[in-house]
C-alpha positions as CSV (number, residue, x, y, z in Angstrom):
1,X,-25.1,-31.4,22.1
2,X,-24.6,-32.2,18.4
3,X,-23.5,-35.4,17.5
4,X,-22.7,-36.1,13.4
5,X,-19.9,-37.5,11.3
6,X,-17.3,-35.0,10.2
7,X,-16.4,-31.8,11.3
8,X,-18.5,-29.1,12.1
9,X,-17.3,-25.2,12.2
10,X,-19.3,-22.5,12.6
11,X,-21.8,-21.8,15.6
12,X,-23.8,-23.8,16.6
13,X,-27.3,-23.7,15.4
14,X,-30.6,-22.6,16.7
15,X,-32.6,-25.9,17.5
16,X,-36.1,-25.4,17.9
17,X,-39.2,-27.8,18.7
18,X,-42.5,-26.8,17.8
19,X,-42.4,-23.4,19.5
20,X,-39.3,-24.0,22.0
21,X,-35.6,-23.8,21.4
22,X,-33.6,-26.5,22.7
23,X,-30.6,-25.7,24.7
24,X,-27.0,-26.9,24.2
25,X,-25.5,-28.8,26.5
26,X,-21.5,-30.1,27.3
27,X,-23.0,-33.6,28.1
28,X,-26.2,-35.8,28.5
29,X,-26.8,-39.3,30.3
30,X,-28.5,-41.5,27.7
31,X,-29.6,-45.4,28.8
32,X,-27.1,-44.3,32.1
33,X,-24.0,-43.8,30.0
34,X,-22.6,-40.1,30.5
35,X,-21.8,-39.0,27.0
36,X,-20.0,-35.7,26.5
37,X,-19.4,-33.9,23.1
38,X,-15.9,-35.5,22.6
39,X,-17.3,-38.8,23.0
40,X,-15.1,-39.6,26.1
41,X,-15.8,-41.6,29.0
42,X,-14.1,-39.1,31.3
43,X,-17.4,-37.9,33.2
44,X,-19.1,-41.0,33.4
45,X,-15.8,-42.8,35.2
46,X,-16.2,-39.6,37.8
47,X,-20.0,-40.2,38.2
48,X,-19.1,-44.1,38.7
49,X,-16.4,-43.7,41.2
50,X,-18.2,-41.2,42.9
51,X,-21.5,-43.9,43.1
52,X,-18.9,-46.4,44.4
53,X,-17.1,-44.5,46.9
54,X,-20.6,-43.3,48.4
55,X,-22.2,-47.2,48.2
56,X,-18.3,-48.3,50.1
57,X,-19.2,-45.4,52.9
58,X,-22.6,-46.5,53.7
59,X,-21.5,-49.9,53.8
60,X,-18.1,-49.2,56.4
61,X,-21.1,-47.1,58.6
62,X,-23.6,-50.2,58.4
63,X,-20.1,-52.7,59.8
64,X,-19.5,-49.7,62.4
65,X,-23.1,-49.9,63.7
66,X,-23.5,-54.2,63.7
């Protein structure tokens, strides 16, 4: 993922690190924020309602089984 100010056209360039090239990627969790490359929160709200829903279910089976 590239993240700079402006606007970038082109194709994307060929990262590498010492001998390995990094791969590009849509989005990245960094300090357990979801960032994609449009900067929107759209996958992270997903990942969150999807940790909440499953946290809601475990707790409706833990009332079910007291």
């Amino acid at each position: 993922m590239l993240i700079h100010r402006g606007s970038f056209t082109g194709p994307l360039p060929l990262i590498t690190i010492g001998n390995v090239n990094v791969a590009w990627v849509c989005d990245t969790r960094l300090l357990g924020i979801t960032i994609d490359r449009k900067l929107t929160w759209a996958n992270h709200l997903k990942e969150l309602r999807n940790n909440v829903a499953n946290i809601l279910n475990l707790l409706k089976e833990c009332m079910l089984f007291s």
